[in-house]
C-alpha positions in Angstrom: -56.3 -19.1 9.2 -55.6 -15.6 10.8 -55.9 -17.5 14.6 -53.5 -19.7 13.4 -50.8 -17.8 12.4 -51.3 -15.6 15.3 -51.4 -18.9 17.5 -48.2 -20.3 15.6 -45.9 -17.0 15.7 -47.0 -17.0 19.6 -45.8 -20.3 20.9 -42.8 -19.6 18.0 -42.0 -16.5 20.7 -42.6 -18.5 23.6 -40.3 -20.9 22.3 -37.3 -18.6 21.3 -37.8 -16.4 24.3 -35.9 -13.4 24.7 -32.3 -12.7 24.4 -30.2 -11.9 27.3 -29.5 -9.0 26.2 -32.0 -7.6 24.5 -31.9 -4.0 23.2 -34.4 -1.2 23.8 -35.9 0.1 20.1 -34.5 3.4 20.3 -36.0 6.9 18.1 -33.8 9.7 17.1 -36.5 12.3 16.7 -35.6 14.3 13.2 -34.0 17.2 13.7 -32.7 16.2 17.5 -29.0 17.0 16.4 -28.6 20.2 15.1 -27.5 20.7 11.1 -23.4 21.1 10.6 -22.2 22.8 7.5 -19.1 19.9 6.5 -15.9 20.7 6.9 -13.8 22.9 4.1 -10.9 20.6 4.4 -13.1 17.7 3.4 -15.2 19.2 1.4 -15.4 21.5 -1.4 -18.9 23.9 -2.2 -21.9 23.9 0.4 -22.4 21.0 2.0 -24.7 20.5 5.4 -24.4 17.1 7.0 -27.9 16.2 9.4 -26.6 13.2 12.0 -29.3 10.6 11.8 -27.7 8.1 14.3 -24.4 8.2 16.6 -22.1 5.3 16.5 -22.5 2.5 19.4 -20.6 -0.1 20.9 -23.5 -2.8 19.5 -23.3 -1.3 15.7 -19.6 0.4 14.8 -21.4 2.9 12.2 -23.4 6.6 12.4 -25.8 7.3 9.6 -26.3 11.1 8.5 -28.6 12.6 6.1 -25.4 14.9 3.7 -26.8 17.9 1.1 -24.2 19.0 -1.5 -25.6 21.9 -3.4 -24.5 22.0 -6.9 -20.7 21.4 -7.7 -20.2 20.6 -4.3 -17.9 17.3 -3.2 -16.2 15.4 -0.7 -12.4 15.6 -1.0 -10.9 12.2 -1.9 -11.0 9.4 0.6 -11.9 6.0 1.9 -13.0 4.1 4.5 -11.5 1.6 6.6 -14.5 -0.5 7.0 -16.8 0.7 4.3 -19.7 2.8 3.6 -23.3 2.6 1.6 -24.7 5.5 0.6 -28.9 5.8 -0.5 -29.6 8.5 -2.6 -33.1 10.7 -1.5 -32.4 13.7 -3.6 -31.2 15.2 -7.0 -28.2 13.8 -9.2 -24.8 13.3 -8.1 -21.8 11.8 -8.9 -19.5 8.8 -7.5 -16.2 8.1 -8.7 -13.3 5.3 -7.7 -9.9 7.2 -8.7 -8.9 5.4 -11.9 -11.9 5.2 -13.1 -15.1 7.2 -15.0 -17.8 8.8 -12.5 -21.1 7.4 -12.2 -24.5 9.3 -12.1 -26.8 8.3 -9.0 -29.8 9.6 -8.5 -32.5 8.9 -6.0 -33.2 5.1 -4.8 -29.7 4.6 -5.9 -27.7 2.7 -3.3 -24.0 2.5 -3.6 -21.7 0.1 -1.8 -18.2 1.6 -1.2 -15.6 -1.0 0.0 -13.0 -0.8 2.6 -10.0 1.0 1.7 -11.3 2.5 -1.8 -9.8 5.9 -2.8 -13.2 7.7 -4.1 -15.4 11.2 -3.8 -19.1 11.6 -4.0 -21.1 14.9 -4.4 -23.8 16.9 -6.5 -23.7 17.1 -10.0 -22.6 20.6 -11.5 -26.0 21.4 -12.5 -28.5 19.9 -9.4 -27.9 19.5 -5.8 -27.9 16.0 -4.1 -28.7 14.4 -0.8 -27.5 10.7 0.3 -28.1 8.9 3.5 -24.3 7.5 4.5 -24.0 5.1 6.4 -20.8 4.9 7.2 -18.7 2.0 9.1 -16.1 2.0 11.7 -13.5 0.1 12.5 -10.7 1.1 15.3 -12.2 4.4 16.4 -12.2 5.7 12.9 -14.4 6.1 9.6 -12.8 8.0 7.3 -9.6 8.8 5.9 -9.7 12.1 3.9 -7.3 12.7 1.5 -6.6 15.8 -0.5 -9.5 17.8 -2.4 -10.7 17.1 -6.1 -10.0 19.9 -8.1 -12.3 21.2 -10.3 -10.2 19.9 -12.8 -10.6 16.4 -11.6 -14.2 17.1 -11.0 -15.1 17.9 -14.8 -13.5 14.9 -16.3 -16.1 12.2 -17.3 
């Protein structure tokens, strides 16, 4: 049974044959880009982003590992082509403007849709970390808005 498979996915390969342009698997070693501490205009409390992978001509998105520490945010903001985030860490908070936050915690993955006014960050008692991945479309990911106060922030 296993020499058939093997036999069968063979002449399946042999059959396909390559793309024309096939693409090179490529490794960003952990670590290879060094840590930046986000932006205050974007960003309120202590927040370090990690780049995981740089845009591309063959995929419009970058991916970056982002730590909030507790009470720390993202000012409000969208995307023009969207953005998933995965959850690794802690508890945070999501929240569309207009409507109530959201707890995620780790294994969560949230799907944020083009042109949505939102913020993401920590929860004011435990820090969080997300992978974003984050779309783009024209040149451009993000379109940051003003800061969510702390007011804003506390509503639930």
């Amino acid at each position: 049974m296993k020499n058939t498979f093997i036999a069968a996915t063979m002449t399946a390969a042999a059959l396909v044959g390559e793309p024309a342009n096939a693409q090179e698997i490529q490794v960003f070693p952990s670590g290879s880009s060094p840590s930046v501490i986000a932006d205050p205009k974007n960003f309120s409390g202590q927040v370090v982003v990690d780049l995981l992978t740089p845009p591309s001509v063959e995929t419009p998105a970058s991916s970056g590992l982002v730590t909030f520490a507790p009470r720390a945010r993202t000012a409000w903001h969208s995307h023009p082509a969207g953005q998933t985030l995965i959850v690794t860490a802690g508890k945070g908070w999501v929240q569309r403007e207009g409507q109530a936050r959201q707890e995620i915690k780790p294994g969560d993955a949230v799907w944020i849709p083009a042109g949505i006014k939102h913020w993401h960050g920590a929860t004011d008692t435990n820090g969080m970390s997300h992978i974003a991945i984050t779309y783009i479309q024209n040149g451009k990911n993000a379109d940051w808005m003003e800061l969510v106060t702390d007011q804003e922030y506390a509503i639930r």
